[in-house]
N, C-alpha and C positions, 0 to 999 in steps of 0.2 A: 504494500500500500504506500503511494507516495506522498511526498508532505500535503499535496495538496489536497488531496485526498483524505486524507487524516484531517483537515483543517474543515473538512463537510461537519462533523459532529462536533467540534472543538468550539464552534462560538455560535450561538441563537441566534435569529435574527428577531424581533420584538413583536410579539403579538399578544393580544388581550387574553386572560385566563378565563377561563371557561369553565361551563358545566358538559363542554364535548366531551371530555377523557381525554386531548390528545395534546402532550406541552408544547410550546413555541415550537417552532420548525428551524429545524436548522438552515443555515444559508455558509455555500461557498466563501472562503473568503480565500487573499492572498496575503501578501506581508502588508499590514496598514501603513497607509500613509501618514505623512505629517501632523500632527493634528492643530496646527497654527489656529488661534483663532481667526476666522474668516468672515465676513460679511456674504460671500457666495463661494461654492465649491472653487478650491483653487485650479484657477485654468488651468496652470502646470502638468496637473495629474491628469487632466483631460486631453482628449485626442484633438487635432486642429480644427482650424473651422472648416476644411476640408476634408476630412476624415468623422469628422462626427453624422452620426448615422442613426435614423430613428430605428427601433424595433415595432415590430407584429405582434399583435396576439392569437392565435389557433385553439379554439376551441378543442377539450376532450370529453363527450361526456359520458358518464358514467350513469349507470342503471343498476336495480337491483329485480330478482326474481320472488324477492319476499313478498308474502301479502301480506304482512305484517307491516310494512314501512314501505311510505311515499318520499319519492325521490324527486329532486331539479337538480342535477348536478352537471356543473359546467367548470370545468378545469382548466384554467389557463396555462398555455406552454408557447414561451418566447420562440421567434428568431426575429434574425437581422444581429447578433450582439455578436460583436468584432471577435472577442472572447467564445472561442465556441465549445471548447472544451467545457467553460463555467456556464457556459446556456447550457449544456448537457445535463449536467451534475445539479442546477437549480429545477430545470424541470422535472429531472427523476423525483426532487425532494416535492416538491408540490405537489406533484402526482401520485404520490408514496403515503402521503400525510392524507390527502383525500379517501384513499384506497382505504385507509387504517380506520378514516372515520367511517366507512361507508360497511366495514366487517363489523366494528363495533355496536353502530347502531341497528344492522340485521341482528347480530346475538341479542341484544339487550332488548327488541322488540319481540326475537322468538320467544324469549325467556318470557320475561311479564305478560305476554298471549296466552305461554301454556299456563302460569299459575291463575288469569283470570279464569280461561276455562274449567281447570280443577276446582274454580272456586264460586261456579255460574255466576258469572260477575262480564259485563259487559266490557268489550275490550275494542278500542279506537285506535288507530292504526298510529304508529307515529309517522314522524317528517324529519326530511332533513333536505337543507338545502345550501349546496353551495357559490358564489357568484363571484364576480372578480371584477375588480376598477383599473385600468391603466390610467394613471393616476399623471406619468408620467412618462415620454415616449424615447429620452434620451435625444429630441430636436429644440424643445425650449429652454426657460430656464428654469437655473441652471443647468448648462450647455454639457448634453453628454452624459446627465443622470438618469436612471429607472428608475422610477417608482411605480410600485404595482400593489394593489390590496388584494386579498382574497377572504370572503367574510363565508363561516359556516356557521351554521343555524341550523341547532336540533330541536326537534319538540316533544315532547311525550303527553302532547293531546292539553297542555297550560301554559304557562308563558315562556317564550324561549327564551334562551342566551346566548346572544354570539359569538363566537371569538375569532376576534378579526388579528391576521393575520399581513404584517408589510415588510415587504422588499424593495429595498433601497441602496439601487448598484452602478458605479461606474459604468458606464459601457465605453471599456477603454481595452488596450491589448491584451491585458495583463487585468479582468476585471475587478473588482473588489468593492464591499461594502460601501456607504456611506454612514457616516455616525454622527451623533448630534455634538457631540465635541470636534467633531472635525467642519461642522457646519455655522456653530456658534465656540467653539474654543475649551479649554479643557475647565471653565472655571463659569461655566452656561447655568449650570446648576439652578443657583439662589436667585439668578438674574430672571430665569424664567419660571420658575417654581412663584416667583413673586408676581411676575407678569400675568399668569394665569389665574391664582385668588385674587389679584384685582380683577379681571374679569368675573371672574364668578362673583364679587360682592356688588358689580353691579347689576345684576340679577339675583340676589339671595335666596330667592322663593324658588328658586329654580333648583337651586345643589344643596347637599348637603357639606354645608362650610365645615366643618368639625372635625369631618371623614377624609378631606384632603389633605392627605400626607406627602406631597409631590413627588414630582416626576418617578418613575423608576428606574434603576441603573440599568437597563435593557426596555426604552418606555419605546412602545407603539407610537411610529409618525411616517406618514406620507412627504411627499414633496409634489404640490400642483402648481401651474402658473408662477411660479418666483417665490410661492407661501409656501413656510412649512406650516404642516397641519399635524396637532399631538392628540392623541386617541387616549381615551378612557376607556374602562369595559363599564359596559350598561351596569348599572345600579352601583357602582364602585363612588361614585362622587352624586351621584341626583336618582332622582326618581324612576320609574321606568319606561315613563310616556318619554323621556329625554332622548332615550336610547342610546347611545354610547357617544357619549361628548366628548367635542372636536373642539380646539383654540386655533384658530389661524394666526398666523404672526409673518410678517412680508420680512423676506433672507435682505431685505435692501433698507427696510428699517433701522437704524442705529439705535433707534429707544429697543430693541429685540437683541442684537446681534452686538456681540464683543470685538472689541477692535484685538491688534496683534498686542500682545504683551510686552513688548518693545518698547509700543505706544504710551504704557500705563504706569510705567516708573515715577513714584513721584522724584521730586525737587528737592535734593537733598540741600541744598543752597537756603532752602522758605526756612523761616524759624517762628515760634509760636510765642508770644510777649503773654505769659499768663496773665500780667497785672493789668494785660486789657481786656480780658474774658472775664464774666462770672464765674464764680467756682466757690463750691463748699466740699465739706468733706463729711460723709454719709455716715450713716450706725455705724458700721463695721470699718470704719477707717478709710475709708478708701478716697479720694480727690476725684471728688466730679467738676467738670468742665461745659457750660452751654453749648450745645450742639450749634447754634445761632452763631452766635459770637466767636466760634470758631472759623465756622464755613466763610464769614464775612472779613474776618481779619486775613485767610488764607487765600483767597477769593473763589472760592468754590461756590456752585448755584447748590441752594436747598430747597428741596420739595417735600412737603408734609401730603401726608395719607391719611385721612381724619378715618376711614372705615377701617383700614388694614392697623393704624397706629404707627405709621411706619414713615422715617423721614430717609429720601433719596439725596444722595449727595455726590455730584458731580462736579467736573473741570473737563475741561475737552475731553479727552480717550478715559480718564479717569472715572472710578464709581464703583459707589459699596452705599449699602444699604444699613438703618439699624431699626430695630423694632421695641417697643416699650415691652420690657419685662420679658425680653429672649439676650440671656449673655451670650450672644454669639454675633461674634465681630470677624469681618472679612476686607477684602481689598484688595483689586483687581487679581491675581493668579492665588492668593493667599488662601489657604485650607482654615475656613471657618475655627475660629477657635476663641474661648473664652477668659475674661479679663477679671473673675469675681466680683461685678457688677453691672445688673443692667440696666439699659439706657431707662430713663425714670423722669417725671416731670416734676417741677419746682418754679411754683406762681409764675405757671404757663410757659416756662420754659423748659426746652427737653434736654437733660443732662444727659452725659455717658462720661466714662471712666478717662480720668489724663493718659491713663497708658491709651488709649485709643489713641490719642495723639501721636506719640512718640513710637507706638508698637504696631500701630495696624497703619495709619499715616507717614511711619515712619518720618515726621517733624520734630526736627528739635527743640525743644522747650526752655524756653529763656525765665528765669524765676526773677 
């Protein structure tokens, strides 16, 4: 078996958990690329603008002989990808994952038919149906990407559950995934985990706020039109009339997408004059500093979030985020990490901790 080969099972590609039986699908990969953060797939890793090339979709559909279970099954199987080996080995998996759901749900409707029978109990056939979105054809933008969805939907005679299922791939010589760190940067995370409960708080009646715990390290997302689009599985964040909520966020957005790390270094030159900020020092000892009177003295823009409690703070490629009552402080590449204390208001002013300054700002502090 050669690496590449080996590399079929070695990484998921992201789909919604389910009540199918059947986990993520694996997807082909090769050696990952770069993961810079980017505003759009970097053209580099893409083929020319003469060499980029749309793919096809080909219908397979699959039937069953049970009369215990109704079927719509339509399988998507690529060509046109430059990569034809990795169109090979994507389509067997697609095909493979289908096949799997399609044995399961015959067993599991023969089974629950014979015990209705033994049990004179009236028995309704179940369903299943599979369908597929070319999301993406590798001719738009970004130039040279597949995106493909494939959603299955079982029934057993009450409400279904889907688990949608995306492929998100170069179509370049040497194909390979795309991933949302190599699309937004390795540090996308908090940026968009935050982006999305603001959307949902301005609909609240819609989701359940409480239940989102963001993104997943493996999250369900499409690529359409220049947007990327992030998947939920139904009932996992809202109700179930919602069906499996989608966020769009445009790859060209800057309020979305992280600039290059490069970009984000502060100023090690700025220095912080404490004796022109507010600042006390809390129960536990610690030196709080006005979030205000900092951003303004450093010249950083500040935006308050009166629903989320959350105030954004920027300078050009710069920005990190803090929230009342989460000790967890970040900035730009920097792995979330805690200061013992958090940010907290004081007559309407919103404090956080002086090592924020000097720790997570990385600003010298002038006493």
């Amino acid at each position: 078996m050669n690496q590449k080969t080996k590399n079929l099972f070695k990484m998921s590609a992201v789909g919604c958990a389910a009540m199918i039986g059947v986990s993520a699908v694996s997807l082909p990969i090769h050696a990952m690329a770069s993961t810079q953060p980017v505003t759009s797939i970097t053209t580099t890793a893409l083929p020319t603008a003469q060499k980029i090339a749309s793919v096809k979709v080909q219908e397979k559909v699959l039937s069953t002989t049970s009369k215990y279970l109704t079927t719509n099954i339509k399988v998507p199987q690529l060509s046109g990808m430059l990569d034809t080996k990795y169109q090979e080995e994507l389509n067997d998996i697609i095909l493979s994952h289908a096949e799997k759901d399609l044995t399961k749900w015959e067993k599991d409707a023969a089974e629950t038919a014979k015990k209705a029978q033994a049990n004179h109990q009236e028995f309704h056939p179940y369903d299943l149906y599979i369908s597929y979105n070319l999301k993406s054809d590798g001719s738009g933008n970004p130039a040279g990407v597949i995106s493909l969805e494939v959603v299955t939907e079982g029934s057993e005679g009450g409400t279904s559950m889907p688990r949608i299922d995306t492929y998100n791939v170069k179509n370049t010589a040497e194909a390979e995934r795309v991933t949302l760190s190599e699309l937004l940067g390795d540090n996308y995370k908090e940026k968009l985990d935050a982006k999305i409960l603001t959307k949902m708080k301005e609909d609240p009646e819609k989701y359940f706020l409480d239940e989102y715990k963001g993104t997943a390290e493996e999250q369900t997302f499409y690529i359409e039109k220049g947007n990327l689009v992030v998947v939920f599985p139904k009932y996992s964040i809202a109700p179930g009339y919602v069906g499996s909520p989608e966020f769009s966020f445009s790859l060209k957005n800057s309020d979305t997408t992280i600039t290059n790390p490069e970009e984000t270094k502060p100023n090690n030159d700025v220095k912080l004059d404490l004796q022109k900020v507010a600042n006390y020092t809390n129960k536990s000892g610690i030196a709080m500093v006005s979030l205000r009177d900092v951003a303004q003295q450093l010249n950083y823009d500040l935006k308050w979030n009166q629903s989320t409690k959350t105030a954004e703070m920027s300078k050009e490629a710069q920005w990190t985020s803090v929230s009342i009552g989460k000790d967890s402080y970040f900035f730009a590449k920097m792995a979330p990490t805690a200061l013992g204390a958090a940010p907290e208001l004081q007559n309407n002013k919103l404090y956080v901790p002086v090592q924020f300054v000097s720790d997570i700002l990385q600003i010298q502090i002038l006493h």
